[in-house]
C-alpha positions as CSV (number, residue, x, y, z in Angstrom):
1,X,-29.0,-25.3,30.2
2,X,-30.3,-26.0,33.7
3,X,-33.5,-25.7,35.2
4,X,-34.6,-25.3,38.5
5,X,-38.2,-25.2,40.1
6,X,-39.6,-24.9,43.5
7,X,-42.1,-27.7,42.2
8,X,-39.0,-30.1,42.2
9,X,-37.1,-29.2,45.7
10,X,-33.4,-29.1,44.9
11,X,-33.6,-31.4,42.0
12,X,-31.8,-29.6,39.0
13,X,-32.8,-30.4,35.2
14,X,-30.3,-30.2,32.5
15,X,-31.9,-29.8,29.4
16,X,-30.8,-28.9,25.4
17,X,-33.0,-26.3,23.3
18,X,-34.1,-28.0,20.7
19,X,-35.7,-25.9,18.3
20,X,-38.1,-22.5,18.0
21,X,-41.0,-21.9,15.7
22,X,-43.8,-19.4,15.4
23,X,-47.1,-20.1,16.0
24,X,-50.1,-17.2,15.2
25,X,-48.9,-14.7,18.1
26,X,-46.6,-17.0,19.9
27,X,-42.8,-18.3,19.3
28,X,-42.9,-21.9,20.4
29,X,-39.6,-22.7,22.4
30,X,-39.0,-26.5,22.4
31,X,-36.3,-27.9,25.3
32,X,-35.8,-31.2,25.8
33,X,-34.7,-32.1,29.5
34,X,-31.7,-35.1,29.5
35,X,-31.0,-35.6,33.2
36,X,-32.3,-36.5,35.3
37,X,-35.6,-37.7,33.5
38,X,-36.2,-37.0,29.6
39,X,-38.8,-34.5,29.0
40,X,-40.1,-32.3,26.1
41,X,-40.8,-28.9,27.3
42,X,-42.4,-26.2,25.6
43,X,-43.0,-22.5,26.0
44,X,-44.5,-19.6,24.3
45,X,-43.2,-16.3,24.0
46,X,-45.0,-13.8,23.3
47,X,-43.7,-10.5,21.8
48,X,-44.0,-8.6,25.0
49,X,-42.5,-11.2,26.3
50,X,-39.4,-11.1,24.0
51,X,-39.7,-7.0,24.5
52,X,-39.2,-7.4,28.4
53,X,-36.1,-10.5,27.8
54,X,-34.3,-7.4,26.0
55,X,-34.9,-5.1,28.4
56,X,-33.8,-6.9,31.1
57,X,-30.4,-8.1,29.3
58,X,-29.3,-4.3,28.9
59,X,-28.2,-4.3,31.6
60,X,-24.1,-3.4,32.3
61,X,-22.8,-6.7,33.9
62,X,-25.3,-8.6,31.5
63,X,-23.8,-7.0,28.0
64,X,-20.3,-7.6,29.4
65,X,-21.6,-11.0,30.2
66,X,-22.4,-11.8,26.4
67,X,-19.5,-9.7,25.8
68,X,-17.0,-11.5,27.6
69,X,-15.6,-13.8,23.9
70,X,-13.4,-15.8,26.4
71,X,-16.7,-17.4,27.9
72,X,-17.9,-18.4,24.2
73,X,-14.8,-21.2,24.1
74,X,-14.9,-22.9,27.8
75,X,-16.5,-24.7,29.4
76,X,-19.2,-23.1,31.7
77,X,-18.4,-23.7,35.4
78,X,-22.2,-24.7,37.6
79,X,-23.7,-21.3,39.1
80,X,-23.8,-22.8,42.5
81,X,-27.0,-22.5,44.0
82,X,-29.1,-20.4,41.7
């Protein structure tokens, strides 16, 4: 995974998800950044927030995206500047 923030300029995390639990009303999403400092991350989800990640995935190009089995065995190429 990489991260970008306008908080960091152009410097460009790459981080690992770690792990997700619920907590009361909330999924807790741990990340841990690797490069180029090592950070734990977290961040809730809420239900509506998980309702609006699926509605913005059903989209064409984004089902043919997760679609697309040849992507699941490579290695993924950098998105440029994202």
């Amino acid at each position: 995974m990489l991260m970008r923030s306008t908080g960091l300029g152009t410097t460009e995390l790459v981080a690992v998800i770690n792990n997700c639990k619920p907590m009361k009303d909330h999924l807790i999403l741990y990340v841990d950044s690797v490069e180029p400092v090592k950070w734990k991350i977290r961040c809730t989800l809420t239900l509506k927030d998980v309702r609006k990640l699926i509605v913005v995935c059903m989209k064409l190009s984004i089902l043919g995206f997760f679609l697309n089995i040849f992507r699941w065995f490579r290695e993924p190429k950098h998105p440029g500047d994202f």
